[in-house]
NUVEX-364641 format. One record per residue (C-alpha): x, y negated, z negated; residue number from 1. Coordinates in Angstrom, 2 decimals, padded with zeros to 5 digits. Layout:
N
PT	X	Y	Z	NUM
...
***
This chain:
444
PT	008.21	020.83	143.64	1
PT	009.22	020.25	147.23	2
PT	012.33	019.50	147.99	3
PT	012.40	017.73	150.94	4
PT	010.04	015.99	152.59	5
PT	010.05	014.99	156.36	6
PT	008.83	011.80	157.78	7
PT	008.85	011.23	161.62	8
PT	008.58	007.38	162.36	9
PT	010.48	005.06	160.61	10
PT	008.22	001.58	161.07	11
PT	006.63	-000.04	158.34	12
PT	004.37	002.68	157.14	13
PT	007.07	005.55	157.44	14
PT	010.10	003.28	155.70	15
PT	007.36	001.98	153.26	16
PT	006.58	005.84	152.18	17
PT	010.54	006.60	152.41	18
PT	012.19	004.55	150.11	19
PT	009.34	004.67	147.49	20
PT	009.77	008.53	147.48	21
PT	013.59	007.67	147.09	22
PT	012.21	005.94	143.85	23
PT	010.08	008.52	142.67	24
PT	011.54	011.54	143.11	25
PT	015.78	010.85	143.46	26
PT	016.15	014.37	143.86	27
PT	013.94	015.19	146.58	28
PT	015.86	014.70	149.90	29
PT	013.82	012.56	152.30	30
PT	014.28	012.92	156.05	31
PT	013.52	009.95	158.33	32
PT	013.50	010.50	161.64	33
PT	013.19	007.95	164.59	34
PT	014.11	007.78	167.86	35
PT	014.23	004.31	167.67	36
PT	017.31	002.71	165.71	37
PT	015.44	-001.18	165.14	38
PT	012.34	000.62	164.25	39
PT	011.97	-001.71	161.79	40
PT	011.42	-005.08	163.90	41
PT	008.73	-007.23	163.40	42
PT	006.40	-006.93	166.76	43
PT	005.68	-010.92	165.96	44
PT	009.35	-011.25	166.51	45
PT	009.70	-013.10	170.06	46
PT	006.95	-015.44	169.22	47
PT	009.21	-016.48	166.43	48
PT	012.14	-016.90	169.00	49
PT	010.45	-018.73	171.10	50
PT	008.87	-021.34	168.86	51
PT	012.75	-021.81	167.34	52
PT	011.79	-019.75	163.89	53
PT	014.99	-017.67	164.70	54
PT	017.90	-017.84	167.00	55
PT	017.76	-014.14	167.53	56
PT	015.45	-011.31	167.91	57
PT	017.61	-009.08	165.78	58
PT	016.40	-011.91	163.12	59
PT	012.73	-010.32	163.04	60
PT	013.43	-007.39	161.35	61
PT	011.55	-006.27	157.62	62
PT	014.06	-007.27	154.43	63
PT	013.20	-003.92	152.82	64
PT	016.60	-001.63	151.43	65
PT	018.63	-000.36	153.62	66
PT	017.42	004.07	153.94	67
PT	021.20	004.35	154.39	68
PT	022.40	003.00	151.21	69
PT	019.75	004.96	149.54	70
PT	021.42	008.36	148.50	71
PT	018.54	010.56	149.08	72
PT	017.15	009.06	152.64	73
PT	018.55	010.75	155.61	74
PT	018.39	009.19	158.78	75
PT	017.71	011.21	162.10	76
PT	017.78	008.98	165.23	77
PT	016.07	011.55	167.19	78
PT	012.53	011.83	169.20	79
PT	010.47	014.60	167.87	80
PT	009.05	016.07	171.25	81
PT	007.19	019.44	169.81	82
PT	005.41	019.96	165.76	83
PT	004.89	023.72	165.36	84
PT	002.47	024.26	162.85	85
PT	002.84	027.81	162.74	86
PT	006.60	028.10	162.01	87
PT	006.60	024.49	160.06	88
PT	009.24	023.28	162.53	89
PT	009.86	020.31	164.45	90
PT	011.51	020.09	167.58	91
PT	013.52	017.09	168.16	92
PT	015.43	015.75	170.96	93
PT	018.89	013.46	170.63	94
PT	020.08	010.78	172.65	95
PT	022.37	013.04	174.65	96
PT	018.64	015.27	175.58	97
PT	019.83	018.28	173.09	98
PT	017.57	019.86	171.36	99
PT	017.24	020.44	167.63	100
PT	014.94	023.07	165.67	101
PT	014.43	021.68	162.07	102
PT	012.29	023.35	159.64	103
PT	010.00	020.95	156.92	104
PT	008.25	021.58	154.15	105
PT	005.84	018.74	154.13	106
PT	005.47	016.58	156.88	107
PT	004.27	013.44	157.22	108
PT	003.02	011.46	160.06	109
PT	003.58	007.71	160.39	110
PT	003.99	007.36	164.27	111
PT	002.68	004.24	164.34	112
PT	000.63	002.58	167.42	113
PT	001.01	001.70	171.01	114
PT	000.53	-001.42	173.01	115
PT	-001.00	000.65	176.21	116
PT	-003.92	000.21	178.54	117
PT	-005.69	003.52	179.88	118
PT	-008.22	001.33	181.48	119
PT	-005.80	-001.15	183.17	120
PT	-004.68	000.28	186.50	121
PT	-001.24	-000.75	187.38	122
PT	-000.47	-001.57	184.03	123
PT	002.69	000.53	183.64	124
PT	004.46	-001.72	186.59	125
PT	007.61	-003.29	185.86	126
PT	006.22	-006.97	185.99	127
PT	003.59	-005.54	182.83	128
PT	005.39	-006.57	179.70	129
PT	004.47	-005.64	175.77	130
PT	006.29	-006.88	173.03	131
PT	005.96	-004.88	169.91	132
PT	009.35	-002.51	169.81	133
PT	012.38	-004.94	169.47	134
PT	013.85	-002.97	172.97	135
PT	010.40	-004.44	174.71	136
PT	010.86	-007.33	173.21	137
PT	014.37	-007.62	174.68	138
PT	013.72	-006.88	178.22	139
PT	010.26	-009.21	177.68	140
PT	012.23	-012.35	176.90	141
PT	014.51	-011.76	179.87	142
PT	011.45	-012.11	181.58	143
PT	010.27	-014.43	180.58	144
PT	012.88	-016.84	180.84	145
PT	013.58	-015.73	184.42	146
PT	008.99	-016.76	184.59	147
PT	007.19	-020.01	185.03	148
PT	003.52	-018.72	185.93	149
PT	002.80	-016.17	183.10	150
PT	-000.54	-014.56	182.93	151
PT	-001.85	-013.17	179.77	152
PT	-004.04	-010.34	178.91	153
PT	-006.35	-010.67	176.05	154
PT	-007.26	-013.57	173.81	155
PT	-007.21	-011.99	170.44	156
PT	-004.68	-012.70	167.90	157
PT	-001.48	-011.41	169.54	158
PT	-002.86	-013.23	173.30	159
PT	-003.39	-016.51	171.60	160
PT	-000.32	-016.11	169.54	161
PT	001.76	-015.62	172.81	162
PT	-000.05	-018.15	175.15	163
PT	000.86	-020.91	172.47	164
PT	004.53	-019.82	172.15	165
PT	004.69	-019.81	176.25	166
PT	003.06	-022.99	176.52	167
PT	005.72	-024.82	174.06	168
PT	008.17	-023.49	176.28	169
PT	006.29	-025.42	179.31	170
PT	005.46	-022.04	180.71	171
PT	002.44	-022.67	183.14	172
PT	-000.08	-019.81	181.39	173
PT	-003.79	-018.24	182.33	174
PT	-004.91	-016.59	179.54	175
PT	-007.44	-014.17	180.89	176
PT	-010.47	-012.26	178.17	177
PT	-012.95	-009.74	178.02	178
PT	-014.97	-010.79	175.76	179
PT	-017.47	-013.98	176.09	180
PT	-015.04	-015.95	173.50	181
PT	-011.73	-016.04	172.14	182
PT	-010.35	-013.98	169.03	183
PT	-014.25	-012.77	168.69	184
PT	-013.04	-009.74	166.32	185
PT	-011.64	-012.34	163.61	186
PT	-014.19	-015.35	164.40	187
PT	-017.36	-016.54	165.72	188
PT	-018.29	-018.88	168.44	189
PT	-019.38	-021.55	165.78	190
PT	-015.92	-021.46	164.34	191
PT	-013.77	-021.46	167.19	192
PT	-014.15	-024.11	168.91	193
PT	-011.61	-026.46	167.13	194
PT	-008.95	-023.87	168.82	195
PT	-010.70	-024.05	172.66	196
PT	-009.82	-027.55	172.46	197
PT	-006.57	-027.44	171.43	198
PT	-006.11	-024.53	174.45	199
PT	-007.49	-027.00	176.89	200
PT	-004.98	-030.04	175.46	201
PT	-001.72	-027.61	175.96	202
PT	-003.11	-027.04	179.80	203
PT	-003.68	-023.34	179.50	204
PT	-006.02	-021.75	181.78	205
PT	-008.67	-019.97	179.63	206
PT	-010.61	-017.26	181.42	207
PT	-013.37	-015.35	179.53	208
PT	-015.66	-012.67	180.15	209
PT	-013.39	-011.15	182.78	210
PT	-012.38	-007.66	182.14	211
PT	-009.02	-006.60	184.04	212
PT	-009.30	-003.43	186.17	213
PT	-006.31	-003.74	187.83	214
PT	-002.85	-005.20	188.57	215
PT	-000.37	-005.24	191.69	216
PT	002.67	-006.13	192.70	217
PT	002.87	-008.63	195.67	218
PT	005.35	-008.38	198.12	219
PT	006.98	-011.63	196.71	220
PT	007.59	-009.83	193.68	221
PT	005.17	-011.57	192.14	222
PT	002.09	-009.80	189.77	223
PT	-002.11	-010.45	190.63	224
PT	-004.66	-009.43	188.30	225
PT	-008.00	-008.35	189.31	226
PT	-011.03	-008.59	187.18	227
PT	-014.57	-006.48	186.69	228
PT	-016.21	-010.21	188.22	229
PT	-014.14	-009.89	191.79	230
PT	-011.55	-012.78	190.61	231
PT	-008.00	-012.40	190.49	232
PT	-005.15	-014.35	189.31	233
PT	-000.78	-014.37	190.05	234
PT	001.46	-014.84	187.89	235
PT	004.97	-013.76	187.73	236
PT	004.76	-011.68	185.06	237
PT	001.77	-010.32	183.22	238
PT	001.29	-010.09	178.97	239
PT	-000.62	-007.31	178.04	240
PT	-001.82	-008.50	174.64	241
PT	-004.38	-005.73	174.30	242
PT	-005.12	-004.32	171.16	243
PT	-003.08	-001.33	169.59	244
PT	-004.02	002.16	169.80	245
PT	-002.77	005.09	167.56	246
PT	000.60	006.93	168.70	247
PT	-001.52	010.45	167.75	248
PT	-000.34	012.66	170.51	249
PT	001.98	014.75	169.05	250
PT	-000.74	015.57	166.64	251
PT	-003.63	016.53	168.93	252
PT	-004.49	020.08	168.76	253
PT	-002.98	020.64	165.44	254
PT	-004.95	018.28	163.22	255
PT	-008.23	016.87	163.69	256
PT	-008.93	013.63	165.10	257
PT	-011.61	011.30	165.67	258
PT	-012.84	010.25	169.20	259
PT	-010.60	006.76	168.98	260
PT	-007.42	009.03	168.47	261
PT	-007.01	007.92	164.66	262
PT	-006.18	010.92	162.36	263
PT	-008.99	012.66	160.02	264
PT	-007.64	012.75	156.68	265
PT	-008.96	012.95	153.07	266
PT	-008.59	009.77	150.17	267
PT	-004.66	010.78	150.11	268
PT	-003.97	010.97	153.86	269
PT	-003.74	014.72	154.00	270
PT	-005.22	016.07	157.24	271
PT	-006.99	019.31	158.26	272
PT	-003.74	020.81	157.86	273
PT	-002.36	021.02	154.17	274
PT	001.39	020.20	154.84	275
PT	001.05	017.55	157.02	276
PT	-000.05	013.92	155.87	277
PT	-000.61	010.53	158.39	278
PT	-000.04	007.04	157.07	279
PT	-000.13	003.74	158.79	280
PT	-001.85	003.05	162.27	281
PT	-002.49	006.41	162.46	282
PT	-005.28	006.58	160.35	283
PT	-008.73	004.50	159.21	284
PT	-009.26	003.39	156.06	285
PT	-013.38	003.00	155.30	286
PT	-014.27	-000.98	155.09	287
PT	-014.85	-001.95	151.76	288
PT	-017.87	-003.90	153.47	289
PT	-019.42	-000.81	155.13	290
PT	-018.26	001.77	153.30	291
PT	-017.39	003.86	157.16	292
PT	-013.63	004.52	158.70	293
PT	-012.66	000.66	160.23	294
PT	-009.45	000.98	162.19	295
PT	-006.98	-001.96	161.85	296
PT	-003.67	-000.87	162.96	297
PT	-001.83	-004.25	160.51	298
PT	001.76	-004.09	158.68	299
PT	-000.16	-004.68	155.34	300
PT	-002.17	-001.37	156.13	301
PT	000.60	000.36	157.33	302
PT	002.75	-001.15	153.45	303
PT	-000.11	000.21	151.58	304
PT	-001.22	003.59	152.65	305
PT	002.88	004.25	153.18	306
PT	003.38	003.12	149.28	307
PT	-000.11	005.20	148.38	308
PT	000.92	008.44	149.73	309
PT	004.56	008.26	147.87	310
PT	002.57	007.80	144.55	311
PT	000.52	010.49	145.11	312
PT	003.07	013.48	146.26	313
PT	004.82	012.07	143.02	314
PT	001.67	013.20	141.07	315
PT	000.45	009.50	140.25	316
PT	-003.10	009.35	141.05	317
PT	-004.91	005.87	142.19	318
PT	-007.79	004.92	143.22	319
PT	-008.83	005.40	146.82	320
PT	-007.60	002.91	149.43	321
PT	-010.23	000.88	151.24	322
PT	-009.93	-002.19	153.48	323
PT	-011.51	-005.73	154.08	324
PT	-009.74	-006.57	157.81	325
PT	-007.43	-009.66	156.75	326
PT	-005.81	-011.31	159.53	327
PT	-003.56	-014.45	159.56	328
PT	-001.98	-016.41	162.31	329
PT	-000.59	-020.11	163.49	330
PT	-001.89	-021.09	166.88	331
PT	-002.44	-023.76	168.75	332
PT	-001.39	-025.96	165.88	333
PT	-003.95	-024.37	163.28	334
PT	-003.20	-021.73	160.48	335
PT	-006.17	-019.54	161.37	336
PT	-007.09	-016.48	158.69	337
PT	-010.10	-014.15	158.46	338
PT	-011.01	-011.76	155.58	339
PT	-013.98	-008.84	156.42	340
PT	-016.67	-008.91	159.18	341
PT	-017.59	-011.48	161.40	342
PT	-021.23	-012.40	161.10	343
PT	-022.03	-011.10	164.71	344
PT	-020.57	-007.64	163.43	345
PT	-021.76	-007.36	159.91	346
PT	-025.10	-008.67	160.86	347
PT	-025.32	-005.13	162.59	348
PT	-025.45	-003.87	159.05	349
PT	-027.40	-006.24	156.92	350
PT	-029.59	-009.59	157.20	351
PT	-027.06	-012.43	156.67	352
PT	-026.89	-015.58	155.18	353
PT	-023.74	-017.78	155.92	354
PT	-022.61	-021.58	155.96	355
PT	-020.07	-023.73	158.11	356
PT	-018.16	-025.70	155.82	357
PT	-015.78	-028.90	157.41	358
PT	-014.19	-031.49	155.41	359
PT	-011.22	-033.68	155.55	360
PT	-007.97	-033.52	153.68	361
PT	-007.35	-036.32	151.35	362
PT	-003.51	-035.82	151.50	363
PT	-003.62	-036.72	155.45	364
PT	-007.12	-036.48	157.00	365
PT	-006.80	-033.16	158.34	366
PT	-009.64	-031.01	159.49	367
PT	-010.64	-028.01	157.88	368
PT	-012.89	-025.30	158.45	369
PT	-014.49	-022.94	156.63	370
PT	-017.22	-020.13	157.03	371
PT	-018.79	-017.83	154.11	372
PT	-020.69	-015.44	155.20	373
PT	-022.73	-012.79	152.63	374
PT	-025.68	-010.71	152.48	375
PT	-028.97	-012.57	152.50	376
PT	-030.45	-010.15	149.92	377
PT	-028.21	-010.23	146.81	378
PT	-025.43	-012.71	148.12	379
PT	-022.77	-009.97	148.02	380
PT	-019.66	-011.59	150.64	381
PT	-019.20	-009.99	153.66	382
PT	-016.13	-012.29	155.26	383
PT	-014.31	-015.38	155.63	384
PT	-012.83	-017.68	158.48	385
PT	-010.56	-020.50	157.91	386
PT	-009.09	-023.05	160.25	387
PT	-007.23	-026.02	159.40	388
PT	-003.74	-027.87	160.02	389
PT	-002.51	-026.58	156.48	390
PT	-002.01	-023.47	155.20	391
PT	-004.90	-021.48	154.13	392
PT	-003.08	-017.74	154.82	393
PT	-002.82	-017.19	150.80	394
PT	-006.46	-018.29	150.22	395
PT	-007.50	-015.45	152.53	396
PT	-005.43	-013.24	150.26	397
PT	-008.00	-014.34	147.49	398
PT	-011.09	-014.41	149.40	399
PT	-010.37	-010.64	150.81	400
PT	-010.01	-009.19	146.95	401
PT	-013.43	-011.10	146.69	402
PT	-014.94	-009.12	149.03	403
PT	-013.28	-005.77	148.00	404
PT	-014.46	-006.79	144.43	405
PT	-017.87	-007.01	145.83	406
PT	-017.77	-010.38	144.43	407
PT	-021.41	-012.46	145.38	408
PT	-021.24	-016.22	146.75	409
PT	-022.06	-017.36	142.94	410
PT	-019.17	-015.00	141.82	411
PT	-016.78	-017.30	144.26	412
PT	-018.19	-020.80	143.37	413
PT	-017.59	-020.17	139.98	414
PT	-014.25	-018.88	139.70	415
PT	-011.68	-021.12	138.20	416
PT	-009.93	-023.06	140.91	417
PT	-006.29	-025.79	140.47	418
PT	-007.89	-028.88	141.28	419
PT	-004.61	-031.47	142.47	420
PT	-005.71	-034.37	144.31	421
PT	-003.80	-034.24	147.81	422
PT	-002.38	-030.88	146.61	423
PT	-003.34	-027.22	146.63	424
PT	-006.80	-028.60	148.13	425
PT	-008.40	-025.74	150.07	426
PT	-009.16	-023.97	146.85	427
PT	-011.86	-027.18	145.81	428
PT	-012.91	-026.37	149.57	429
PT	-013.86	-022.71	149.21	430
PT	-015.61	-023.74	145.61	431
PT	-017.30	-026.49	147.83	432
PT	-018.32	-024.16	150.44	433
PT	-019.09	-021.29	148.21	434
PT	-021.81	-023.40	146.40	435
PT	-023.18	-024.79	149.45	436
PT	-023.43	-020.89	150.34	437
PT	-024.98	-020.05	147.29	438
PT	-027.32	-023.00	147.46	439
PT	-028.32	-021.68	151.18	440
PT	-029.30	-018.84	150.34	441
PT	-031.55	-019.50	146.96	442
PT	-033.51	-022.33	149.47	443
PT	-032.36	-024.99	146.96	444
***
């Protein structure tokens, strides 16, 4: 049995994996190294500070035990610079730049991911702010209060999430995408449109289908953006919202790893080498949907595989881990969620069948929204979007085990559902929606 077991990165996936091992085995000694001291913050964090959720950042960090009050979790606050395969040593490097040589027995890898841009030129400058370590997050809200003009890179989730948050705080924000709509990984056109409005209300400045290749500083200290369609754009400062990419590079050229960087491990996260194991944003889980590696670099991915790989180096087998891609947000004064494909992207798969759902709340007359979307042959559900003034995030939670379950748009109209008049509604919606699915696809 080993005896200790080394874990560099101590985010969600890496504290996750730490203090279940402390569970399982109290008399293996687990070491838990970090660099970082808050590694545990919440990378939603300043959004929550600036819509008045918290009156400080240090607020936004995971409730999870305390490693040092657990007896057998020791903490290194140390950045491991060197992983020596050969010897089974790491080389790590303390605050005050000395170095430390520190042999393991099993390592494993839960680095987590980066908020970075290789395509971006100029996007290292000092103006360039990211927001998902609480020390970025620090000097980002010093920023930002010292901002008005703010321009904001990428409309996915964390873009929208941030352009809403400046925009209560009468920032004057250009929100600047890619892509030829907003948030197009989680929804479709037909669905998002209740959200475009609500951008155009709060006076944001929505650019789309503008790639940005590069940004400079001006000499009045100021930031421009320049996109792939010869526009360009100043701001004070500059968001980059892009999307995460795995922190692998410590492990390149000792494990193998697929062309987007993730890790190549087997169904318990054990890579090409046999003592070393990667967790969390590292890695792909294969879409329960598709059945191929889907990256999705979420805390909930980075909880489970962290838990998954304790059980296992305990000797408790499970089942293999899979994924649906389950997102939830509140923007723009909607609770917006989205279990497994989008139809654009599944329907590269399979022939699809899906149906837009809207109805009105009977507790207040609210809006909602809802899209099933499933396979035209068998009507086996392939995802979900929801939009609507009241919460729908714990619905997704249901209609994502739906889709893991390979449950089929008859499956879902079916189920038992609380019916409450002006209560608990959305779950009558989804039955509503389900059957007019259902009844779609048979031609009834």
């Amino acid at each position: 049995m080993t005896n200790k077991i080394h874990i560099i990165g101590a985010s969600f996936s890496g504290l996750a994996c730490a203090e279940k091992l402390a569970q399982l085995l109290p008399d293996t000694q687990i070491i838990l190294i970090d660099k970082d001291q808050s590694s545990d913050y919440i990378p939603n964090g300043l959004n929550d500070y600036l819509r008045g959720n918290i009156t400080h950042l240090s607020q936004a960090m995971w409730q999870g035990s305390t490693p040092s009050k657990v007896k057998n979790i020791v903490r290194l606050y140390a950045e491991v610079v060197t992983i020596d395969p050969e010897k089974k040593e790491l080389i790590l490097k303390k605050d005050d730049q000395a170095l430390l040589f520190e042999p393991y027995q099993l390592l494993v890898c839960a680095m987590g991911s980066e908020a970075k841009s290789n395509f971006i030129k100029g996007s290292d400058r000092d103006g360039v702010i990211t927001t998902k370590s609480y020390r970025d997050s620090r000097e980002a809200l010093t920023k930002i209060e010292e901002s008005q003009k703010i321009l904001v890179v990428g409309a996915g989730v964390i873009g929208l999430d941030f352009a809403y948050s400046l925009a209560q705080k009468g920032k004057e924000v250009t929100l600047v995408e890619a892509a030829n709509d907003i948030n197009f990984h989680q929804f479709d056109t037909d669905m998002i449109a209740p959200v475009r409005m609500k951008i155009a209300q709060k006076g944001i400045s929505l650019v789309t289908h503008a790639r940005v290749t590069e940004i400079r500083d001006n000499q009045d200290g100021s930031l421009s953006i320049f996109t792939d369609c010869g526009q360009s754009y100043t701001g004070d400062i500059v968001v980059l919202a892009v999307n995460f990419r795995p922190n692998s590079l410590l492990l390149e050229n000792i494990v193998d790893c697929h062309l987007d960087r993730t890790i190549k491990v087997d169904s318990v996260m054990r890579t090409s080498d046999p003592n070393i194991y990667a967790i969390g944003d590292l890695i792909a889980l294969k879409h329960s949907v598709i059945n191929f590696p889907y990256y999705s670099p979420l805390i909930s991915h980075a909880i489970r595989t962290g838990q998954y790989l304790a059980y296992h180096l305990a000797g408790i087998s499970l089942a293999g881990l899979k994924m649906t891609k389950l997102s939830g947000s509140f923007n723009f004064d909607y609770y917006q969620s989205s279990a497994g494909l989008t139809e654009e992207e599944g329907s590269l798969y399979h022939p699809l069948i899906s149906y837009c759902y809207k109805a009105e709340s009977s507790k207040d007359g609210s809006l909602i929204w809802i899209k099933l979307i499933a396979k035209q042959e068998n009507g086996q559900l392939v995802g979900c979007q929801m939009i609507s003034e009241c919460n729908n995030l714990l619905l997704a939670n249901y209609v994502s085990q739906a889709i893991t379950l390979k449950q089929k748009d008859s499956d879902l109209a079916f189920q038992d559902f609380i019916f409450l008049k002006g209560e608990g509604e959305l779950a009558y919606h989804l039955h509503e929606a389900a059957v007019n699915l259902f009844e779609k696809r048979i031609s009834l």
